[in-house]
C-alpha positions in Angstrom: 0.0 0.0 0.0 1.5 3.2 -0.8 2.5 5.6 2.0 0.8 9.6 1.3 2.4 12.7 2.9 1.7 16.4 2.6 4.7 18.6 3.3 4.4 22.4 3.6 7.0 24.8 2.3 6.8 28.3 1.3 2.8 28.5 0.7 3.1 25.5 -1.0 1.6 22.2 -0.2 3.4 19.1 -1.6 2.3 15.8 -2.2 4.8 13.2 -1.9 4.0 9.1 -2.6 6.7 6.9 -1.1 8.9 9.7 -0.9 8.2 10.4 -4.6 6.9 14.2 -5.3 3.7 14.2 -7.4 2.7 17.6 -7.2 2.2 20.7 -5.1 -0.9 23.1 -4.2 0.1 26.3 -4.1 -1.6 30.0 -2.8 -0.3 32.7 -5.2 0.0 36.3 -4.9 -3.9 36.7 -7.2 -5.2 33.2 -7.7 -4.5 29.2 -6.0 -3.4 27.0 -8.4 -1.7 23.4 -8.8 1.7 23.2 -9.8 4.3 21.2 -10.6 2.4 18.0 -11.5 4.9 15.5 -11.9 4.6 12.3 -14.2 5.3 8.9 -12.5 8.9 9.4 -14.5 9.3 12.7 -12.6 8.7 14.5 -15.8 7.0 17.9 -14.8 4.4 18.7 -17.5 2.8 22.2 -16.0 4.0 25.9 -16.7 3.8 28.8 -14.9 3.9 32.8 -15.5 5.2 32.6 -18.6 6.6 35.9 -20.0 3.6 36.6 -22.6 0.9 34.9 -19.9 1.5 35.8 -16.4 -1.2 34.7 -15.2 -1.3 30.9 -16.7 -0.2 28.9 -13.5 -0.4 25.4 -13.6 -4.1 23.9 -13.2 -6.0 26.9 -12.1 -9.7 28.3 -11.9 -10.7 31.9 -12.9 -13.2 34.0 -14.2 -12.3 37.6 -16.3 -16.1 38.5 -15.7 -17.5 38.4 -12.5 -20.1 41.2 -12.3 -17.8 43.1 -14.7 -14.8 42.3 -12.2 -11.6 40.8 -13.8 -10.2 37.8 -12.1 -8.8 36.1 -15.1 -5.7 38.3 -15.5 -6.1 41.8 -13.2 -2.1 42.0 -13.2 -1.7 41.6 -16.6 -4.4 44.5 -17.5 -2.9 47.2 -15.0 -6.1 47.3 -12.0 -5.0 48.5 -9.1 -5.4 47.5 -6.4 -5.6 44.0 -8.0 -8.8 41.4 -7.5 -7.3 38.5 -5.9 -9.5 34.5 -5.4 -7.8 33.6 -1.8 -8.4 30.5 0.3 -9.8 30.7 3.4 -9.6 27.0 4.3 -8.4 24.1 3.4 -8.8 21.0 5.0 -6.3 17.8 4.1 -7.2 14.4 4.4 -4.6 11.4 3.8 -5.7 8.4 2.3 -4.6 5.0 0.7 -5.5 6.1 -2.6 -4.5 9.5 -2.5 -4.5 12.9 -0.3 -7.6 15.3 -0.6 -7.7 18.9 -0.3 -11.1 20.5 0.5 -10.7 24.4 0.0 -12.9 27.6 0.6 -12.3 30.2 -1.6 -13.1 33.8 -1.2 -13.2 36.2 -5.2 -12.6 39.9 -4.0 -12.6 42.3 -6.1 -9.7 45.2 -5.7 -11.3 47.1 -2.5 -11.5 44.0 -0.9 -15.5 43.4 -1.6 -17.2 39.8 -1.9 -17.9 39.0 -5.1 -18.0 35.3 -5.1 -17.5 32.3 -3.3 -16.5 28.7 -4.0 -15.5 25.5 -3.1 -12.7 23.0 -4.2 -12.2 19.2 -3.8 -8.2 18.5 -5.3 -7.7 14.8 -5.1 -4.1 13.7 -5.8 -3.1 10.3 -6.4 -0.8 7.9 -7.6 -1.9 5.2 -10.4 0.0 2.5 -12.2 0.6 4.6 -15.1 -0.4 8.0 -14.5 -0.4 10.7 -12.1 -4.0 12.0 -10.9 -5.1 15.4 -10.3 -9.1 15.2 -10.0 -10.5 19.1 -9.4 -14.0 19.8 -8.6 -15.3 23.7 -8.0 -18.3 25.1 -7.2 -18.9 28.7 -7.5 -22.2 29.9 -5.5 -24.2 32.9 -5.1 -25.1 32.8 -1.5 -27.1 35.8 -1.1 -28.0 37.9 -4.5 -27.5 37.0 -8.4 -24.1 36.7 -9.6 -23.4 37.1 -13.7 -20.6 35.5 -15.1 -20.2 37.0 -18.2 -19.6 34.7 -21.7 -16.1 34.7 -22.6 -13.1 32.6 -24.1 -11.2 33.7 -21.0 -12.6 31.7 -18.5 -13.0 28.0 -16.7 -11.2 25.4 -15.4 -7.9 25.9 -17.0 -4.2 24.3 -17.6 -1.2 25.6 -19.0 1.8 22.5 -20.1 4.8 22.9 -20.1 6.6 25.0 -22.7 8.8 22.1 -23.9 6.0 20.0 -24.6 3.8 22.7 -26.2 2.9 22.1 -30.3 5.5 25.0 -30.8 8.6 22.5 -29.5 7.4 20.0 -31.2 4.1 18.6 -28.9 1.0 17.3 -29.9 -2.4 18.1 -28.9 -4.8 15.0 -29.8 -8.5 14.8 -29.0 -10.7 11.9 -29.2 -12.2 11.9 -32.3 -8.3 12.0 -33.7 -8.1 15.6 -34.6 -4.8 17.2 -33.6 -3.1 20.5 -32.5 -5.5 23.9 -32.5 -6.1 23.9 -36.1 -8.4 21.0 -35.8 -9.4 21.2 -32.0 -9.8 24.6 -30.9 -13.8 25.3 -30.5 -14.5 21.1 -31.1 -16.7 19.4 -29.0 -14.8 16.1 -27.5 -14.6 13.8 -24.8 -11.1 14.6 -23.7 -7.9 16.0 -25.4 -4.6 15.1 -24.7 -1.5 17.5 -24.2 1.9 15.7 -24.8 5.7 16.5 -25.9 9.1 16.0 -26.0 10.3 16.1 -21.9 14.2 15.3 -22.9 16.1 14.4 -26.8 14.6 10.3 -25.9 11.6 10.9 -24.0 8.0 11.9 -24.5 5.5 13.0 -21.7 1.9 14.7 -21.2 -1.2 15.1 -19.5 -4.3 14.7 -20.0 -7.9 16.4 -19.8 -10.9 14.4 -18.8 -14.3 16.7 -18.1 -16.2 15.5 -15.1 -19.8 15.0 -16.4 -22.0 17.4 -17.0 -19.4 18.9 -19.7 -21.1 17.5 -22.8 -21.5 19.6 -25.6 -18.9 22.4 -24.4 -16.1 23.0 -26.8 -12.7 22.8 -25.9 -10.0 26.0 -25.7 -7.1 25.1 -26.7 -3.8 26.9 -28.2 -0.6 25.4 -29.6 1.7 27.8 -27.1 0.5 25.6 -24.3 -2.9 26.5 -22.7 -5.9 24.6 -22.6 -9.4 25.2 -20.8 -12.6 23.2 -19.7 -15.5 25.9 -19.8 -19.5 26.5 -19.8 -18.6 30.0 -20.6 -16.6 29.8 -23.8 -20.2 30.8 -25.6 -22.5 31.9 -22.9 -23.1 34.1 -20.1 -24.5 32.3 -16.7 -26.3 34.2 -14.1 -26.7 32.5 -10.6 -29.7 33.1 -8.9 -28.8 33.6 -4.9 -28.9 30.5 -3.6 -28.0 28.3 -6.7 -24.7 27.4 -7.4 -22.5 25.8 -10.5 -20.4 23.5 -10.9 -17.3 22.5 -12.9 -14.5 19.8 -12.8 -11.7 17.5 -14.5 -9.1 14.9 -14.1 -5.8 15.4 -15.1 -4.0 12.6 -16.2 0.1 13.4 -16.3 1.5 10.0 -17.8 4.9 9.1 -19.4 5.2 8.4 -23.6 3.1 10.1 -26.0 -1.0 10.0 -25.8 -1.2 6.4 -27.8 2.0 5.4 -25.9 0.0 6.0 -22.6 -3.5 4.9 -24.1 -4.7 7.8 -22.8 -8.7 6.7 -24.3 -8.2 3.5 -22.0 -7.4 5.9 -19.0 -10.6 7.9 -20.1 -12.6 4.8 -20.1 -11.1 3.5 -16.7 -12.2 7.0 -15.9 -15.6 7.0 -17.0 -16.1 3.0 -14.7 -14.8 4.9 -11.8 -16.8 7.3 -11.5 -20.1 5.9 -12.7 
């Protein structure tokens, strides 16, 4: 049975298996966000804060309309002060399977006012052949209507690592076999697959698997490295007060390239585990 252990350093939370590190959730300075995520070769496969994209960190959650607030990327359009999403809690459980992180998450805008609420479940585990980040958030609107606006910039959201990205030779692959973001940006598919050259011999990636509830949404991806889940890519959703959305993943960071990993057998391993 695998041994689990959570070791704090620097606002960072890292997961270790065996004394392996699989990866690390992390508070930054505007946003939470999960990174590195390790293969089980030790490959890292996550970016963050790249020069053109500061604000691309890892696996993350944001919105760039909240009530006409930005929280997608306030540093990178010049707001000050900035809106920051900040954890309030989080409460760690260790398992055999895994460890889970159960979050509360508090959007404020740049004076510091609530504008939105949510809640995280991070489960990360070791498989046989793959590294698991499952990620479920739900945003509420506790006591008025909250509108998130429509908008590409939005969602559940990852950004791979720059060596494995289409432009240094990676490959992004959906399932219906289209590749890269000339044939998969704005499709509608059961999961897409992010993988690249990690050394001159060796090939690693992760991938994408929508919890249900997805169907129908098309995918955001980009051959510099970014890729997003989200309801919003074409429409606006207003909450109610009192109701409450929800949206979530797996993320799958394996060794060798997406048929090397058989990454549609890890989607359909996926889709018995959670039925």
């Amino acid at each position: 049975m695998p041994t689990y252990e959570v070791r704090e350093l620097q606002h960072q939370q890292k997961v270790y298996v065996d004394g392996h590190y699989l990866a690390a959730v992390q508070q930054g300075k505007f946003r939470p966000y999960i990174h590195p995520v390790l293969t089980p070769g030790g490959h890292v496969v996550t970016e963050i804060a790249t020069a053109d994209h500061l604000h691309h960190l890892g696996i993350w959650f944001a919105h760039e309309d909240i009530d006409g607030v930005n929280f997608w990327a306030p540093e990178s359009q010049g707001l000050h002060p900035v809106p920051r999403i900040l954890l309030t809690s989080t409460d760690v459980e260790i398992g055999d399977d895994g460890v889970t992180f159960r979050q509360e998450v508090d959007w404020r805008d740049g004076d510091g006012g609530l504008c939105l609420q949510d809640s995280r479940v991070i489960v990360i585990g070791e498989r046989p052949d793959h590294t698991m980040i499952d990620v479920t958030v739900t945003v509420r609107a506790d006591e008025r209507p909250i509108r998130m606006g429509q908008t590409k910039e939005a969602g559940l959201a990852l950004r791979v690592s720059d060596q494995i990205d289409v432009l240094d030779g990676g490959c992004i692959t959906n399932a219906n076999g289209q590749v890269n973001e000339a044939e998969t940006f704005d499709q509608v598919s059961d999961w897409v697959d992010y993988s690249g050259p990690v050394s001159r011999t060796q090939t690693a990636g992760i991938a994408t698997f929508p919890h249900p509830g997805s169907d129908g949404i098309p995918w955001f991806t980009r051959d510099y490295g970014p890729l997003y889940v989200s309801p919003w890519r074409h429409e606006e959703i207003t909450l109610a007060a009192g109701q409450s959305r929800t949206v979530g993943a797996r993320f799958a960071a394996h060794d060798g390239s997406c048929e090397e990993a058989d990454v549609a057998g890890l989607y359909a391993r996926f889709l018995e585990e959670i039925a």
